[in-house]
N, C-alpha and C positions, 0 to 999 in steps of 0.2 A: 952669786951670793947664796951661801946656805941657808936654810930654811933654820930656826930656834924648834926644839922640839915640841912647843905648845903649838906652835904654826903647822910646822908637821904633820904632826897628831888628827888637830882638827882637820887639815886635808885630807889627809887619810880618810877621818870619817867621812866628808862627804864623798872623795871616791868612791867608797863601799858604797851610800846611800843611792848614789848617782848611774850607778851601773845595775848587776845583780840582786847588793842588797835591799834596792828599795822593795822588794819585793817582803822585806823584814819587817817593813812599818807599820801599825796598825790597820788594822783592816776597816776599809771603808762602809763593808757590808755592814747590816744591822734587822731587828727582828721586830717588828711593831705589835704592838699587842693591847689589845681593844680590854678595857675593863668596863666591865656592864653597870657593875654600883661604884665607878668612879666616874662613870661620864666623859672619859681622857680616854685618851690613846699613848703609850708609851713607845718608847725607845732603848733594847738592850745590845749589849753588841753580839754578836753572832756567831764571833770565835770564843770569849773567854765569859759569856755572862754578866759582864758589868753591866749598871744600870746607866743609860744615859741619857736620862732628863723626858720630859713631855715632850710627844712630836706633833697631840695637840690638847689643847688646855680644856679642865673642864668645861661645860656645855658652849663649847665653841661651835657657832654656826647655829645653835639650838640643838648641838650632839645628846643624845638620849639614849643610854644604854645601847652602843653600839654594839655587833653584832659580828657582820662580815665584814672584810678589809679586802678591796681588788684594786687593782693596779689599773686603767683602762687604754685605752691606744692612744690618748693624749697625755700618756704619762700620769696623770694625778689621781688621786685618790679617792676613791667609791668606799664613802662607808652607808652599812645602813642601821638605820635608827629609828627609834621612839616607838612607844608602846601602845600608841593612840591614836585615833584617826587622825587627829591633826597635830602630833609630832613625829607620824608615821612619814617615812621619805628617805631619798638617797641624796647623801650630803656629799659635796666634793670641795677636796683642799688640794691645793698646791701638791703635789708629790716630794718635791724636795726640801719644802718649810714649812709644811704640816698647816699654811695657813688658809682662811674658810674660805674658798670662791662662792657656793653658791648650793642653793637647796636645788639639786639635778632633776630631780622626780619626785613628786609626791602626789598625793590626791587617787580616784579614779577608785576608788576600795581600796588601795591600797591599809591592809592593817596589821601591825609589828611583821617588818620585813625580816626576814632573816638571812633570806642567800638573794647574791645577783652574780650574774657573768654576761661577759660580751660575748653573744652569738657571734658565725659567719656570717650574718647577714647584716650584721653592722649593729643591732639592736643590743638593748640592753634588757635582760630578762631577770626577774625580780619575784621571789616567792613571797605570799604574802599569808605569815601563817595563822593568823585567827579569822582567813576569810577562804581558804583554803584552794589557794586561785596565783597562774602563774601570770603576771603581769608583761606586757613589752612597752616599750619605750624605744623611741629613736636616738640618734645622735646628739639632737640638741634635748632631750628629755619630753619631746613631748610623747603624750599617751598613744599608745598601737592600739593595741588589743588587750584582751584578757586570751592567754596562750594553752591555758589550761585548766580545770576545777574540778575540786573533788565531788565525789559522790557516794561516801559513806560508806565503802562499799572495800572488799580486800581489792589490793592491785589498784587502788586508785591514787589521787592527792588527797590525803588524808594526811594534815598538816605537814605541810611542804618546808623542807628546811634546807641546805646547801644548795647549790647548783655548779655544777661543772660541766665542758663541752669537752669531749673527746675529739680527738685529732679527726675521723672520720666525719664530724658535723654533729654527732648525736649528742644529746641532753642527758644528764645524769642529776638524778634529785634526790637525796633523803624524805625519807617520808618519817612522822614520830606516831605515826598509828592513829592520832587525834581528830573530831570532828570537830567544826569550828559553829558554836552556838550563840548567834549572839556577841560576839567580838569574846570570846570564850572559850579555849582547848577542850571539849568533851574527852574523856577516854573508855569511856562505861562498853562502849562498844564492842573492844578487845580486840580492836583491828592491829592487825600486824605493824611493824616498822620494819618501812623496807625500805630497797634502791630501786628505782623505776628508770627504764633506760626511754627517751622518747625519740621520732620521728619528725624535725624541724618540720618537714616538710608535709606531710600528715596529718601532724599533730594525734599520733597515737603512740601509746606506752606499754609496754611489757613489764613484768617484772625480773629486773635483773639478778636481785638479790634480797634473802628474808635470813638472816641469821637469827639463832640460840642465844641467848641471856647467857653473861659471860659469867664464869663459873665465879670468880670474885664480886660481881655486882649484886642487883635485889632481886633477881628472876624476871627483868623486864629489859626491853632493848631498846633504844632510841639513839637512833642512827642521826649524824650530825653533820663532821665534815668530810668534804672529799676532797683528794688530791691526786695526781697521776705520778708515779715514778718514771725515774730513769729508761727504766727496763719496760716502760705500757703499761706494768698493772694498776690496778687501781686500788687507794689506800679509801677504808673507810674507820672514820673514827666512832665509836658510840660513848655516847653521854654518860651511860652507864658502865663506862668500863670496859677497854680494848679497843686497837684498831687492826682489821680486818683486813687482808691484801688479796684482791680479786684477779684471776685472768681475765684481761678485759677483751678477750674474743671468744671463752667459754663460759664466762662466769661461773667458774670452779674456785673457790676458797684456795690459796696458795699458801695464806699462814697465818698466825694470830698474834700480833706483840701485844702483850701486857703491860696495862697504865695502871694498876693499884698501886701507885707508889706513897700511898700510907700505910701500908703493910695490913691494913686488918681485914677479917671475913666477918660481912662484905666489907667492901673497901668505903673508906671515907670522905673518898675523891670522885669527883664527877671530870671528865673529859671534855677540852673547846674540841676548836678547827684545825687545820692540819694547812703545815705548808714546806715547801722543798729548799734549799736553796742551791746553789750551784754544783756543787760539788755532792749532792745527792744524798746529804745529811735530812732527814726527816724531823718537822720541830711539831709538839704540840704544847698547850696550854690546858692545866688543871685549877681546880682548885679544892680545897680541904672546905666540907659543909660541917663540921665540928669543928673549925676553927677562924668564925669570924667569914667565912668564906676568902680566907687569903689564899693566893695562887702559886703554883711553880709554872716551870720551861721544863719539857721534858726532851730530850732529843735521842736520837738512831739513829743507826748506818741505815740506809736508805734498799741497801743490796740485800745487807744478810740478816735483816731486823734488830740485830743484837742493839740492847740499848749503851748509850754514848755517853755515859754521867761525868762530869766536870769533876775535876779531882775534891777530895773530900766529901762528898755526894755519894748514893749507892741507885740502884736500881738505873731508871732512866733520867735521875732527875738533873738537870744542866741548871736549872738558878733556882732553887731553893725554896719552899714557902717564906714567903716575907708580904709587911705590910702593905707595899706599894701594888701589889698586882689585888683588886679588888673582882674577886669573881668575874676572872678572864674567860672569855669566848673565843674570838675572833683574833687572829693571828697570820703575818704575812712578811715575806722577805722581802728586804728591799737593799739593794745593791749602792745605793747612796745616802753615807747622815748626814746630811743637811749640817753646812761649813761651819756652824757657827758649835757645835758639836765636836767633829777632831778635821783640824786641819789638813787643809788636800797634803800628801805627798810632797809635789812640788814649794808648794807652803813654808814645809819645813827644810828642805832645800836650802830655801831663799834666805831663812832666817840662819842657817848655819854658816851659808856666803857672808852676810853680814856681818856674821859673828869677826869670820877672819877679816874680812875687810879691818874691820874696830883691833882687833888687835895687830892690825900691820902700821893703821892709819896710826894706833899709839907708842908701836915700836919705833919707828921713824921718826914720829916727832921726839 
């Protein structure tokens, strides 16, 4: 019996979908991104910039101007939040439905958190920047220790902000120069803003890295997020404009991509966090402080810095100022949107199966 060519057709298509071309279908991947005066966490997609939808609702779990977004060994999501001693903490959702398990850490001095990562030793290490003090935690969130504290002093924790682990076990922390008075950033000081590399096992710190005020920002530097490339180096973002690519076995300056993407001197944009995705795409998160403080995505190639702008877009910017990113921080890839978002692959499979079934089941009759 020959096939009608509507019947055809459709099989064809899912032939294609069924073999090579599912590889066609939209991409599962997506970009989280923390807004600090929205209290949410959003969902954009990762290839084309669409927006899609909250991944979690404002002040869900008691969410408070989040900050950092990490991924943890139980898959779920480490954010941290609140500005006060007691909505100070690390909050964990579901990783794939964005929904609240459980206030993970709080208390202990902890005050306005800004970075955490999962050490090698299973811990969970938590900057705490208006007390100027690197916190631990274990598995289930109870208190370790206090891991580290500043001391007012250049080369110290003087407001501690990202935290990342290098493949070799070491700690890497942004510092913004600031002394912590009072649940208070001092800056009167004039201490630098640096990268501090530490010694888990020690607990002593060097300084990795003190960069120059970017030539588009105010003459100040405030070092933010870190991320590790493809290739080892290490990307640092500063608040005020550029992110920095370090050798991370000399700490020699490798290159400087440019984030002034509102074009003016100084720039009008201030710089989040930084994060990779597979394919060694580099994404960050701005925002415009002359405008409402709404935000972009800005993305790079990961290799040769050059920026990746989404068509109709100029410089690096991949989604555009608009009102939904509310003075973005925090930013992180995440390789699954949660089903209710775009349906799995196979999903759409099944429903294309159906389709012909429906129209065999109604040629027949």
């Amino acid at each position: 019996m020959t096939k009608t060519p509507c019947i055809a057709s459709i099989a064809a298509m899912i032939g294609a979908l069924a073999f090579p071309g599912v590889s066609a279908l939209p991409s599962q991947a997506a970009l989280l991104v923390g807004n600090t005066e929205g209290n949410n966490i959003l969902l954009f997609d990762e290839q084309k910039g669409e927006f899609l939808g909250e991944f979690i609702t404002p002040g869900s779990g008691g969410l408070v101007s989040p900050d950092d977004l990490n991924f943890g060994p139980d898959g779920n999501l480490y954010v941290t939040s609140g500005t006060t001693p007691e909505t100070s903490s690390i909050l964990r959702y579901d990783g794939m439905t964005g929904e609240f398990i459980d206030v993970f850490a709080a208390g202990n001095g902890l005050l306005r958190p800004y970075g955490a990562a999962f050490g090698p030793d299973g811990y969970l290490y938590v900057s705490s920047f208006l007390s100027d003090e690197i916190l631990r935690f274990d598995s289930a969130g109870e208190f370790i220790d206090v891991f580290a504290s500043g001391n007012g002093l250049p080369g110290g924790l003087n407001g501690p902000n990202d935290l990342l682990f290098a493949p070799d076990g070491s700690l890497y922390v942004t510092t913004q120069g600031s002394v912590a008075t009072n649940g208070e950033a001092d800056f009167s000081a004039g201490l630098p803003s640096q990268v501090l590399r530490f010694d888990i096992t020690t607990q002593t710190s060097m300084v990795f890295a003190e960069p120059t005020p970017s030539p588009d920002g105010f003459g100040f530097v405030s070092l933010l997020g870190l991320a590790l490339g493809f290739e080892g180096d290490l990307f640092v973002s500063d608040f005020a404009n550029d992110i920095r690519r370090y050798d991370l076995e000399t700490g020699n300056l490798v290159s400087v991509l440019p984030t002034n993407y509102t074009g003016t001197i100084p720039s009008n944009n201030f710089i989040g966090n930084l994060t990779f995705d597979p394919n060694n795409i580099l994404y960050t998160v701005g925002f415009d402080f002359t405008n409402n403080n709404f935000g972009a995505i800005l993305r790079y190639d990961g290799i040769s810095g050059e920026p990746l702008p989404s068509a109709g877009n100029t410089s690096a910017v991949f989604v555009s100022t608009n009102d939904k990113l509310l003075r973005p921080i925090g930013i992180a890839f995440t390789p699954q949107i949660p089903p209710k978002t775009v349906p799995e692959p196979f999903s759409v499979l099944g429903l294309l199966a159906v389709g012909v079934w429906g129209v065999q089941t109604k040629l027949r009759r």
